[in-house]
PALO-777986 format. One record per residue (C-alpha): residue number from 0; z, x, y. Coordinates in nm, 3 decimals. Each point is the difference from the previous one (the first is absolute). Example, Ala and Ser with C-alpha at 12.3 -4.5 7.8 and 13.67 -1.06 7.14 Angstrom:
REM residues 2
0, 0.780, 1.230, -0.450
1, -0.066, 0.137, 0.344
***
This chain:
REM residues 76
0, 3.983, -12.240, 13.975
1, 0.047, -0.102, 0.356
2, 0.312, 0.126, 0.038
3, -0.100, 0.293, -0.116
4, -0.275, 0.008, 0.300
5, 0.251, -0.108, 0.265
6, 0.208, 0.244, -0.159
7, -0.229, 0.340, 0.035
8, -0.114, -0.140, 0.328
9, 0.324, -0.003, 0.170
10, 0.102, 0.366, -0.177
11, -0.336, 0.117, 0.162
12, 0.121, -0.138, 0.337
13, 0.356, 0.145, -0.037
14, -0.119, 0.348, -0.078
15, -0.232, -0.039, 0.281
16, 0.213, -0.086, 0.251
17, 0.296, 0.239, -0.111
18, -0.243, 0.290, 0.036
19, -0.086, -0.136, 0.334
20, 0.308, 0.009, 0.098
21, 0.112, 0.321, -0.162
22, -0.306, 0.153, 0.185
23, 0.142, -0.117, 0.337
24, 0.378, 0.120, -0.104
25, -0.186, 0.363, -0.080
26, -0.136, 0.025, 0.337
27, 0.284, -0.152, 0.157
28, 0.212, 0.250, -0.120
29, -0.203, 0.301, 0.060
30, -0.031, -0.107, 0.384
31, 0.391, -0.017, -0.001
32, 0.017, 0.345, -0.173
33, -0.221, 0.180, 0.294
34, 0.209, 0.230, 0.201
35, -0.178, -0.104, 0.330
36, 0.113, -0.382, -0.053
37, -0.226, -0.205, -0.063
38, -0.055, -0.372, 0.219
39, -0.331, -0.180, -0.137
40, -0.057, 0.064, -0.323
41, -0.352, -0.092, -0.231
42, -0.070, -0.021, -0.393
43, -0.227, 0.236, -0.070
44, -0.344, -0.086, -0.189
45, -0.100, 0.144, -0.277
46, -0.213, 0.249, 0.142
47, 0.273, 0.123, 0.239
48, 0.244, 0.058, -0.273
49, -0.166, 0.023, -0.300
50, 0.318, 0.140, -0.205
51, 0.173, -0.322, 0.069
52, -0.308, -0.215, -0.125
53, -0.040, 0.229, -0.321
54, 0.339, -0.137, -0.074
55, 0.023, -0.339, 0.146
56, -0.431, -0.108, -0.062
57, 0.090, -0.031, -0.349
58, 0.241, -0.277, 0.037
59, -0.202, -0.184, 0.237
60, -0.325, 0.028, -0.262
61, 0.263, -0.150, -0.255
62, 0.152, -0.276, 0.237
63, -0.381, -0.124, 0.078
64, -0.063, 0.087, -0.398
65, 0.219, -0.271, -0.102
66, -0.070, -0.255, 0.249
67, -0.401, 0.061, -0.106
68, 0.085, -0.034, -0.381
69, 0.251, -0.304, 0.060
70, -0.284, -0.206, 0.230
71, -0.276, 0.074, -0.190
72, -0.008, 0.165, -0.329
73, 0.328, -0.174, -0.208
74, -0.160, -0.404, -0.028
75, 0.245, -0.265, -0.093
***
């Protein structure tokens, strides 16, 4: 059963971290796609872009999902 914890726990961390970075691709790549050019460059929060959250919150809410269910709800 531990194994089992360790393994949902570092899923929830992968998924986590991949839509981090995924989020910071997206808005990477829509400040090289701006016609003006583009030399600083922020990820937007979820309030600035919400279109980009409605896709990407999901996989953060499942990244911290599993980590919460592998610490403290599967018991060895």
């Amino acid at each position: 059963m531990r194994i089992i914890r360790w393994l949902m726990m570092g899923a929830g961390v992968a998924i986590f971290l991949g839509t981090a970075a995924a989020w910071y691709w997206v808005a990477a790549f829509g400040c090289g796609m701006a016609t003006t050019g583009c030399i600083n460059f922020s990820i937007p929060m979820p309030w600035e872009d919400p279109e980009l959250f409605g896709v990407l919150g999901p996989f953060f809410g499942l990244g911290v999902g599993l980590v919460v269910v592998g610490k403290w709800v599967v018991r060895a």
